[in-house]
C-alpha positions, 0 to 999 in steps of 0.5 A: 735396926742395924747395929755394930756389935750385935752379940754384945747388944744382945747380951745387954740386952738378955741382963736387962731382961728383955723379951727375947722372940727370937735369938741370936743366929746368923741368917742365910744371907750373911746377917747376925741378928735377934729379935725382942718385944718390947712393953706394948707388944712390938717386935724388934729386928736386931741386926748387924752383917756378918758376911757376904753372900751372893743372892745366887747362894741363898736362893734370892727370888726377888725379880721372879716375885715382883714379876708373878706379883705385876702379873697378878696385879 
């Protein structure tokens, strides 16, 4: 889920004392997020864009996957 202030939703968050699986970081494709568990055990992505960063930078593969995947397929 994609939110505006992650930091400060993930502050409430942690004052609510919510399971934290995951904690806040900022991913190498230019995300801030943080992941939960909810009471019946599913996982929250919380998320918001932090910056931009070419897929050339992190190393984005998709075009080769889906290629190997059809391949396969």
């Amino acid at each position: 889920m994609f939110v505006e202030d992650v930091d400060s939703h993930f502050e409430r968050t942690k004052l609510a004392g919510a399971k934290i699986v995951e904690d806040l970081h900022e991913t190498i494709y230019g995300e801030r997020q943080y992941g939960v568990e909810d009471l019946d055990g599913h996982h929250w992505l919380f998320s918001q864009h932090a910056r931009d960063v070419s897929p050339d930078e992190w190393g984005a593969t998709v075009m080769e996957a889906v290629s190997k995947a059809r391949s396969h397929g």
